[in-house]
GUVEXKE-582058 format. One record per residue (C-alpha): x, y, z; residue number from 1; residue in one letter. Coordinates in Angstrom, 2 decimals. Each point is the difference from the previous one (the first is absolute). Layout:
       xx       yy       zz  num  residu
        X        Y        Z  NUM       A
...
END
This chain:
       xx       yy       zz  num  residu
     5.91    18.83   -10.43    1       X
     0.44     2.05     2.85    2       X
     0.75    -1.19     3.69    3       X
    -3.81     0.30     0.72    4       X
    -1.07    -2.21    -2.75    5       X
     2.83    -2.84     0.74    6       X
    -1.22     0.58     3.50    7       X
    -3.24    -1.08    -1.10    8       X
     0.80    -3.07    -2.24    9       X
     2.08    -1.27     2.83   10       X
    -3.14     0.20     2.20   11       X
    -2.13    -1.79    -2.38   12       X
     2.67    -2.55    -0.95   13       X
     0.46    -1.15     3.65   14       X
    -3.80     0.28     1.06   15       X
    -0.38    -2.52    -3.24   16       X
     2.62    -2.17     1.20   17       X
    -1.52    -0.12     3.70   18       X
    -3.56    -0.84    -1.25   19       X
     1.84    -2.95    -1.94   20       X
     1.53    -1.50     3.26   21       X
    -3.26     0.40     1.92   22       X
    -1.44    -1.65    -2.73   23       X
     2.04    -3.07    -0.04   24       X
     0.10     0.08     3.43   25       X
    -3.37    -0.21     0.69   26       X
    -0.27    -2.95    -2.07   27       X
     3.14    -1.77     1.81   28       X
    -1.83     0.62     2.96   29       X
    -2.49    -2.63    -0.94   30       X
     3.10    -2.49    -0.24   31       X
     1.98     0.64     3.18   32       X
    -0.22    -3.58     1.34   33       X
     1.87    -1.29    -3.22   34       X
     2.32     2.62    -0.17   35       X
     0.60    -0.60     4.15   36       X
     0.94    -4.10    -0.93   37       X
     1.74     1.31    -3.33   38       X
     2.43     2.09     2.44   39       X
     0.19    -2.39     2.98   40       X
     0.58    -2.97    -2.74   41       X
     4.26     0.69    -0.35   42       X
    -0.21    -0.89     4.32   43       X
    -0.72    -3.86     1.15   44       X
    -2.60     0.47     2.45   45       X
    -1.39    -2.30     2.71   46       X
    -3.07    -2.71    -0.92   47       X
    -2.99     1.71     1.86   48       X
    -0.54    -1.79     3.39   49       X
     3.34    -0.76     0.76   50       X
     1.60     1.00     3.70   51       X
     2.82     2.04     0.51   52       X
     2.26    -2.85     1.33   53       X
    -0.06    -1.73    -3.44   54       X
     0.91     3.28    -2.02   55       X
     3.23     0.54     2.29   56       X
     3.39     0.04    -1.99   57       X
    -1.07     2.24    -3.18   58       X
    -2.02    -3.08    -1.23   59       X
    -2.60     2.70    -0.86   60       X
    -1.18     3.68     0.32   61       X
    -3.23     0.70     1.62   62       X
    -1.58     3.21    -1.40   63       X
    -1.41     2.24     2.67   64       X
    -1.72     3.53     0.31   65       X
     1.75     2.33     3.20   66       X
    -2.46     2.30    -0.06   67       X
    -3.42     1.09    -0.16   68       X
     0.48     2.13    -2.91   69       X
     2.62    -2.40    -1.90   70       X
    -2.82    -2.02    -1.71   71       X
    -1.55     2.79    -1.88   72       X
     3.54     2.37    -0.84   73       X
     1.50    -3.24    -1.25   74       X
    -3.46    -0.25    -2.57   75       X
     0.06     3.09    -0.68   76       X
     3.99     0.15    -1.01   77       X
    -0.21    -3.20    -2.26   78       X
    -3.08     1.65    -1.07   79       X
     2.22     3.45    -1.60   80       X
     2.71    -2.11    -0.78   81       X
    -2.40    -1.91    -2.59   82       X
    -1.49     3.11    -1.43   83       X
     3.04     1.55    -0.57   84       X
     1.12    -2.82    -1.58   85       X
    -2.84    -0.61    -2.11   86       X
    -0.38     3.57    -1.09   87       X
     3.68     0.60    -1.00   88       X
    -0.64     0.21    -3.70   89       X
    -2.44     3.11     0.84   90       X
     1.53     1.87     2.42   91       X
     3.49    -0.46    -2.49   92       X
    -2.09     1.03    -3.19   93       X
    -0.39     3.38     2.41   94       X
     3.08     0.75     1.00   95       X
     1.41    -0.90    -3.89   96       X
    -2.57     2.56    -1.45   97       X
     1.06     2.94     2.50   98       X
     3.28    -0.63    -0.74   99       X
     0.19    -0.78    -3.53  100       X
    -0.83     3.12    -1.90  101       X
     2.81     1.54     1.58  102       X
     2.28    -2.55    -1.89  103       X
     1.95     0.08    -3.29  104       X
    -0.65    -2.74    -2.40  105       X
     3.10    -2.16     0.56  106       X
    -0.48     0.63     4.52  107       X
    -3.13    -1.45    -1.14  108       X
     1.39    -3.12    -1.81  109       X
     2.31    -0.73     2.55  110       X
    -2.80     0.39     2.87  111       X
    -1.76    -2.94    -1.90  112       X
     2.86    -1.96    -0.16  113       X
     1.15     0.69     4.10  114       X
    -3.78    -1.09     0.79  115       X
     0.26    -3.13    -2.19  116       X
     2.75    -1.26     1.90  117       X
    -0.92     1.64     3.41  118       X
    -3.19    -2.15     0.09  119       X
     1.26    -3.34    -0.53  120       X
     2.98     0.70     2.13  121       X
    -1.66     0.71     3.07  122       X
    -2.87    -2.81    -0.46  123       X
     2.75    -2.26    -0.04  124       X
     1.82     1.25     3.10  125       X
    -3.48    -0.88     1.73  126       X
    -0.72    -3.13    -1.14  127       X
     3.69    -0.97     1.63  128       X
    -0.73     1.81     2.74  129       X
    -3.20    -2.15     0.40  130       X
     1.88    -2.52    -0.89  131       X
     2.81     0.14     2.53  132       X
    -2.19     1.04     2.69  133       X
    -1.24    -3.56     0.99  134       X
     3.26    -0.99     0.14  135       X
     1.48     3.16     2.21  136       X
    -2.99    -0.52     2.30  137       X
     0.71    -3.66     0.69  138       X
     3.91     0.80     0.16  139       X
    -0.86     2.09     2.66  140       X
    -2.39    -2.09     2.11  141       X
     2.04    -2.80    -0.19  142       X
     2.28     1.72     2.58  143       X
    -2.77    -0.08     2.91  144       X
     1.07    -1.83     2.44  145       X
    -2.42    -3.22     1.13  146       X
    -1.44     2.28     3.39  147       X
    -1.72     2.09    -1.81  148       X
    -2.04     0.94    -2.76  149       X
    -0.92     2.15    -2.98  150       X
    -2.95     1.98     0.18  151       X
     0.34     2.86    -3.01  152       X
    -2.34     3.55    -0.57  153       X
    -1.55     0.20    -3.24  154       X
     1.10     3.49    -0.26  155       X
     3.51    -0.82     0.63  156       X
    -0.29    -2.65    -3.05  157       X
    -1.59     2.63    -2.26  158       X
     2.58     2.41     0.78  159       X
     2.63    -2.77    -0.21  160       X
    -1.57    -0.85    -3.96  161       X
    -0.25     3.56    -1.17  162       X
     3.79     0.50     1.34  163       X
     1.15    -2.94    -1.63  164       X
    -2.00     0.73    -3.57  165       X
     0.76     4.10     0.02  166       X
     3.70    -0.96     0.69  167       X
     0.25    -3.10    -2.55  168       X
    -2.00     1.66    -2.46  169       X
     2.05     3.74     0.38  170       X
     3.74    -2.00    -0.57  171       X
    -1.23    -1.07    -3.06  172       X
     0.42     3.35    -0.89  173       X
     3.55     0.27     0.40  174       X
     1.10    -0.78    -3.54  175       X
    -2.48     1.75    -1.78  176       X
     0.96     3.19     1.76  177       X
     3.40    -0.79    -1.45  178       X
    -1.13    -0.32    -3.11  179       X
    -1.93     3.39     0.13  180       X
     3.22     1.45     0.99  181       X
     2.22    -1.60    -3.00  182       X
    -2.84     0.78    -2.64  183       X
     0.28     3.80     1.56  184       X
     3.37     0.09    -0.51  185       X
     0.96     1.02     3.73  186       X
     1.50    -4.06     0.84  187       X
     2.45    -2.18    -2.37  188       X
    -0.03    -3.11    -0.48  189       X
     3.74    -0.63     1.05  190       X
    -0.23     2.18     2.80  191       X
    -3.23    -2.05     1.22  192       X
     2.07    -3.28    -0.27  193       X
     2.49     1.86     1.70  194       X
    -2.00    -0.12     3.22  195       X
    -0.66    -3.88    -0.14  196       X
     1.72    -0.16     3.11  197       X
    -1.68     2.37     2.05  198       X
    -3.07    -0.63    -1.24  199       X
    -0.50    -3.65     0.68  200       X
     1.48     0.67     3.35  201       X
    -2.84     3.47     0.27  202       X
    -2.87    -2.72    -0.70  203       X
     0.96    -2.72     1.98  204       X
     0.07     2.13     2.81  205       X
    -3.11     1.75    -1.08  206       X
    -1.84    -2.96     0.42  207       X
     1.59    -0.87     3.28  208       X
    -1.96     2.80     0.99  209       X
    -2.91     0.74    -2.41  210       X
    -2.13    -3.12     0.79  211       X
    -2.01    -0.59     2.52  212       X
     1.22    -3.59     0.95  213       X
     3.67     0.90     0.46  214       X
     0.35    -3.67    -0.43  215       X
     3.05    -1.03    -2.73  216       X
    -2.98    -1.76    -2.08  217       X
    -1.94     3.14    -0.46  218       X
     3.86     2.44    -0.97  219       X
     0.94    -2.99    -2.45  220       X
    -3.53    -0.20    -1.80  221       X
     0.15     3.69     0.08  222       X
     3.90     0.98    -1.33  223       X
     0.66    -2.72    -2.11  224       X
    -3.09     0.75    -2.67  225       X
     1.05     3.46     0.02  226       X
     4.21    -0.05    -0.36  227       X
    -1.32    -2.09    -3.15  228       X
    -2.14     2.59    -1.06  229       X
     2.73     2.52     0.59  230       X
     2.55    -1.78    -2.51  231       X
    -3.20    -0.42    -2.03  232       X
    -0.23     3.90    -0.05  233       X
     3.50     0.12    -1.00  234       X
     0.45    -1.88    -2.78  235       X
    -3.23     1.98    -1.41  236       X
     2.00     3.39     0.73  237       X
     2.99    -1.67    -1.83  238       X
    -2.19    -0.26    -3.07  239       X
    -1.76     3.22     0.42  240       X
     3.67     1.48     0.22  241       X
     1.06    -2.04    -3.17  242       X
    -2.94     1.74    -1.41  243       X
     0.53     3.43     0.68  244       X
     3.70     0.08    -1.00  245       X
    -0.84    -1.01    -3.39  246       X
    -2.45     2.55    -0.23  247       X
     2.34     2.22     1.22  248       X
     3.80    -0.64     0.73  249       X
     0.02     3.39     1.97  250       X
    -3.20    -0.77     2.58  251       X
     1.87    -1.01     2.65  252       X
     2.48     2.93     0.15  253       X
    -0.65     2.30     2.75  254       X
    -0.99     3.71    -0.62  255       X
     4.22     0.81     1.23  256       X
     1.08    -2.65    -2.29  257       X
     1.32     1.00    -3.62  258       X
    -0.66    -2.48    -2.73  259       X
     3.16    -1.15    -1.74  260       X
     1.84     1.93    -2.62  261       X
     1.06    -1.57    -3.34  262       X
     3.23     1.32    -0.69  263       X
     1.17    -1.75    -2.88  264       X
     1.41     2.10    -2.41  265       X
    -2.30     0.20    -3.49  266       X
     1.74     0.69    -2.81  267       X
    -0.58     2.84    -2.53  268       X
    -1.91    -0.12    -3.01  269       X
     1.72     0.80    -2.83  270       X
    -2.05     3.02    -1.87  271       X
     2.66     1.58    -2.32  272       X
     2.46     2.87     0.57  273       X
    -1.15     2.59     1.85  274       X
     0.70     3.66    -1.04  275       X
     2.36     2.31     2.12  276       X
    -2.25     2.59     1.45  277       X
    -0.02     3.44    -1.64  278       X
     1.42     3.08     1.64  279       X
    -2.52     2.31     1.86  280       X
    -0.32     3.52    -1.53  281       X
     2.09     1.95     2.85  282       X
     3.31    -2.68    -0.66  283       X
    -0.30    -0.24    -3.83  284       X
     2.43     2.51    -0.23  285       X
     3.42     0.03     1.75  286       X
     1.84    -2.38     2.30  287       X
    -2.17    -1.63     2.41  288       X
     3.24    -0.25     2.88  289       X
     0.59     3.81    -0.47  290       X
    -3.90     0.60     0.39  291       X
     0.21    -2.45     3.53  292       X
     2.84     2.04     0.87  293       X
    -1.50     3.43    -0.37  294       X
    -3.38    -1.17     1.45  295       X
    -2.26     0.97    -3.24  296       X
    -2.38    -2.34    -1.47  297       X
    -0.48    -3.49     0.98  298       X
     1.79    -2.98     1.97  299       X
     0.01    -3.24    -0.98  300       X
    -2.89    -1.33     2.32  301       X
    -3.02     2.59    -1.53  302       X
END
C-alpha cells in the first residue's frame, strides 16, 4: 500500500484501540471504590477512629488526600489503569494486524511464540510485585521512629504499585530477549554463559535501583527470580545450539570464517591403461626439440 493508505490503517487501528479503553474504562469507573481498597490492600492501614498518638512508630499508615484535586486524579488514574488493562487483548489484536501482513511466515511463527511467553512472563513479575509489596511497605514503615507517624497519599501508593508491577513485570523479560537473540542467531549459548558473572552482578544492581522500595527485600525478590530465569534461558540456548549444529555443522561459522578442508589423500580408481596422446598435425612430422628450437609449430603446453 502506499504511505497514504498505511497512514490511514494506522489511524483507524489506534482510534479502535482508544474506543476499547474508554470502553472498559467507563465500566471500571462504576467500580473505583473496590479497585481504591484492592490497591490500598498491600499497605496496613489504621482502624477508623483511632488517634494519631496510638498509630506512632509505623504501627500503621493512615491514607490521606493533600489536595483538593487529589481525590478525583487519583479516580480517574486507577480508573485508565483498569481499562487499559482490561482492554489489552483489543488494543494488541490492533497493533498485531497492522503489523502482521508485513511479516514472512516463519517472523510470524516466532511472533506467536515471543507473545506466548511474553504474557505469562510479565503476569508473573506482577503478581510478585504485588506480592512483595506488602512486605516492602511494612519494611519500610517499620523504621519510623515512635514521635511520629505515617500518613501516606493515595497517589503516591498508585504510583508506588504501577512502579513496582511495570518494573517486576518488564525483568521478566530479560531471558526471553535472550532467547530471541540465540534463536536469531546474533547470541551463543557459550558466549551467554560466558557473561554469568557480569550479569548476575548487572541485575543485582539493577534492582538496587529499579524498585521503588530500595529496601534489600524488594532487590532480593526482584534478582533472584530472574538470575534463575537467566540460567533458565541458557540451558534452552544450549539446546537450541545443539540443534542447529546438527542441522548444520557450519551455522555457527562467521561469514570470514572458512569451513574446514578435507585433505586426505583419495586414491585413484583404477580404469585401465590409458593411451599416449596422439601427435597434433603441425608435429607429426619431424623432431619435436628441433621444432621448439626453431620456434615453428607447437610447445608442449597447447
Amino acid at each position: 500500500m502506499p504511505l497514504a493508505e498505511h497512514l490511514r490503517e494506522l489511524r483507524n487501528r489506534l482510534a479502535k484501540a482508544v474506543l476499547a479503553i474508554a470502553i472498559t474504562s467507563t465500566v471500571a469507573a462504576f467500580f473505583s471504590q473496590q479497585l481504591m481498597e484492592f490497591l490500598a490492600s498491600p499497605v496496613r492501614t489504621c482502624t477508623p477512629g483511632s488517634s494519631i498518638q496510638e498509630n506512632t512508630g509505623g504501627r500503621c499508615v493512615i491514607l490521606a488526600y493533600q489536595s483538593v484535586l487529589s481525590p478525583f486524579t487519583s479516580t480517574v488514574k486507577v480508573v485508565l489503569l483498569a481499562g487499559l488493562v482490561a482492554a489489552t487483548p483489543v488494543w494488541f489484536y490492533q497493533l498485531w494486524a497492522f503489523v502482521a501482513p508485513g511479516l514472512h511466515r516463519h517472523e510470524k511463527r516466532y511472533a506467536y511464540y515471543f507473545v506466548s511467553a511474553a504474557v505469562p512472563l510479565f503476569l508473573a513479575g506482577a503478581v510478585l510485585a504485588y506480592t512483595v509489596m506488602p512486605m516492602s511497605i511494612g519494611v519500610l514503615i517499620s523504621i519510623t521512629p515512635d514521635v511520629a507517624s505515617n500518613f501516606l497519599s493515595l497517589d503516591d501508593l498508585l504510583d508506588f504499585a504501577t512502579r513496582m508491577v511495570l518494573v517486576f513485570g518488564l525483568a521478566f523479560e530479560l531471558p526471553l530477549l535472550l532467547i530471541m537473540l540465540n534463536v536469531t542467531g546474533l547470541v551463543t549459548a557459550k558466549r551467554m554463559a560466558g557473561w554469568w558473572r557480569g550479569v548476575v552482578m548487572g541485575i543485582f544492581v539493577f534492582g538496587a535501583v529499579a524498585t521503588p522500595s530500595t529496601d534489600p527485600l524488594g532487590m532480593l525478590a526482584l534478582s533472584v527470580p530472574i538470575i534463575a530465569l537467566y540460567f533458565l534461558a541458557v540451558g534452552v540456548a544450549f539446546l537450541n545450539d545443539r540443534r542447529r549444529r546438527k542441522a548444520d555443522p557450519d551455522a555457527e561459522l562467521s561469514d570470514d570464517e572458512a569451513a574446514p578442508l578435507d585433505l586426505t589423500p583419495e586414491p585413484v580408481p583404477a580404469v585401465g591403461r590409458i593411451p599416449a596422446p596422439s601427435a597434433l598435425p603441425e608435429q607429426a612430422d619431424g623432431d619435436r626439440a628441433a621444432q621448439r628450437q626453431l620456434g615453428a609449430g607447437y610447445d608442449d603446453v597447447t
